[in-house]
Rosetta silent file (secondary structure, phi, psi, omega in degrees, C-alpha in Angstrom):
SEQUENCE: XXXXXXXXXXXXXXXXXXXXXXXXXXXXXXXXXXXXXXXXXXXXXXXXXXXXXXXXXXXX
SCORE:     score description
SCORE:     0.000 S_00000001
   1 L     0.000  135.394  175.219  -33.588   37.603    6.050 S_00000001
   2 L  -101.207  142.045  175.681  -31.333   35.659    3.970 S_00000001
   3 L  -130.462  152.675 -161.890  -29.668   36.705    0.868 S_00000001
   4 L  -115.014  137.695 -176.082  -28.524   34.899   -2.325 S_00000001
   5 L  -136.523  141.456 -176.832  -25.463   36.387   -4.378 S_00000001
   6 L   -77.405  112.224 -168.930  -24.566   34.520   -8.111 S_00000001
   7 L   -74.100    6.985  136.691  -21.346   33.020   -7.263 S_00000001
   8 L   -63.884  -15.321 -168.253  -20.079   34.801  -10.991 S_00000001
   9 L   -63.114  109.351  165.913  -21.089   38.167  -10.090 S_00000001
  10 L   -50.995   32.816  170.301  -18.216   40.574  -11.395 S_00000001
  11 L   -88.704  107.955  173.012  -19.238   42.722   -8.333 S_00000001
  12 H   -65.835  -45.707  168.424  -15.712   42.924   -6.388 S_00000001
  13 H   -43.627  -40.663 -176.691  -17.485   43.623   -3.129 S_00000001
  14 H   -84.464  -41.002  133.260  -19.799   40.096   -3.753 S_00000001
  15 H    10.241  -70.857 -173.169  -16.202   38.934   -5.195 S_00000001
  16 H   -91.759  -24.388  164.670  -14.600   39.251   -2.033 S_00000001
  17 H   -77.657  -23.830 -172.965  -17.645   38.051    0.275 S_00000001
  18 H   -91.965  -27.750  172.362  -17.936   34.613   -1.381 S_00000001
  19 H   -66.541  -32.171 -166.340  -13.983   34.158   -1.286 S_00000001
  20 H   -72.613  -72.756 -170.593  -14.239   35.310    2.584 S_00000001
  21 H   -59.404  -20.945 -173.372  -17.049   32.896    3.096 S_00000001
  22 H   -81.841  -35.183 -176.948  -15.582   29.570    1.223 S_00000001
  23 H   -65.737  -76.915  150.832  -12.708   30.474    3.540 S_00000001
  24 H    13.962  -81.537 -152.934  -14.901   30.680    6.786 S_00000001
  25 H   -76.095  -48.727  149.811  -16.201   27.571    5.866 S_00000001
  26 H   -45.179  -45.456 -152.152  -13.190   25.853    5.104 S_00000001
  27 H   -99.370   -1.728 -165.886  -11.464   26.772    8.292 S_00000001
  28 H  -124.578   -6.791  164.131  -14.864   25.972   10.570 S_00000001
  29 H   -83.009  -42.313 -160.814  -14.934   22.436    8.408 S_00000001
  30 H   -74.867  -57.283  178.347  -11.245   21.792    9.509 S_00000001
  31 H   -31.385  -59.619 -131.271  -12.124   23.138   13.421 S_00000001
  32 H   -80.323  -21.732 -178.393  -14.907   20.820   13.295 S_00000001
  33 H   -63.411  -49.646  160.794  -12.823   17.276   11.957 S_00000001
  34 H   -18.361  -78.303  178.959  -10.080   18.328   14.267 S_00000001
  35 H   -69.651  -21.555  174.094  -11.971   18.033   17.311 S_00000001
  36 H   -69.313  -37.073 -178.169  -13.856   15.007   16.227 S_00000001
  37 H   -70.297  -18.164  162.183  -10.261   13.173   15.931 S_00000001
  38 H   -83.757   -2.932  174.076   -9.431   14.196   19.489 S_00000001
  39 H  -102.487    5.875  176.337  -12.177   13.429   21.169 S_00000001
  40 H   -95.738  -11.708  169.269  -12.231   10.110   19.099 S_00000001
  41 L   -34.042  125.599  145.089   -8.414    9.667   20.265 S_00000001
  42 L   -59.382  143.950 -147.445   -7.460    7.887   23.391 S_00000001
  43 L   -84.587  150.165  178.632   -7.062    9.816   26.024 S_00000001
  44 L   -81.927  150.075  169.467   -3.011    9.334   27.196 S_00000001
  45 L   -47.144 -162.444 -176.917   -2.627    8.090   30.827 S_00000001
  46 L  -137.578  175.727 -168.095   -2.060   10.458   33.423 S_00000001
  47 H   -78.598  -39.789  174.195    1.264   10.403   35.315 S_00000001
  48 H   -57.589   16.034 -165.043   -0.433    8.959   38.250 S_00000001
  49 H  -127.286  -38.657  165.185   -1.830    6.049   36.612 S_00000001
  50 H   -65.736  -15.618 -172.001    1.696    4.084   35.721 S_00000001
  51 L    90.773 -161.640 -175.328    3.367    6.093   39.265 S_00000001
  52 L  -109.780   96.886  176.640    6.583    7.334   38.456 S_00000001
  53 L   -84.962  168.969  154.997    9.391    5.220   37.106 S_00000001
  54 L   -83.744  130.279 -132.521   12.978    5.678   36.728 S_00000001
  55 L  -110.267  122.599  166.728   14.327    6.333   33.374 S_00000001
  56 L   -46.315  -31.765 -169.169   17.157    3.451   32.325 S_00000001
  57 L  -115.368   16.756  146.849   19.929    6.064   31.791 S_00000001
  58 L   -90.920  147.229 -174.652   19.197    8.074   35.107 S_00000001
  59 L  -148.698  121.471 -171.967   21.436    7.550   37.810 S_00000001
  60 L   -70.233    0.000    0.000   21.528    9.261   41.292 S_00000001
């Protein structure tokens, strides 16, 4: 069953569920752009795939 509540209703209880849900909704729109820019990122190299270099200002 679904229910419809008049986003004016001076009901503090319906008041406070439609503020709850535009938050909800905000924060599960933000989740979902988030992960599309990382998975549309490139993925960084792994250590193995340049090897391991030595850093110009180390010195054994």
């Amino acid at each position: 069953m679904v229910l419809f509540f008049a986003e004016d209703s001076q009901h503090p209880f319906i008041k406070r569920a439609m503020r709850n849900a535009r938050k909800v909704r905000k924060e599960l729109r933000e989740a979902e752009m988030a992960r599309l820019l990382v998975a549309d990122s490139p993925a960084a190299p792994s250590r193995s795939f340049g090897g391991r270099g030595r850093t110009a200002g180390r010195s054994d």
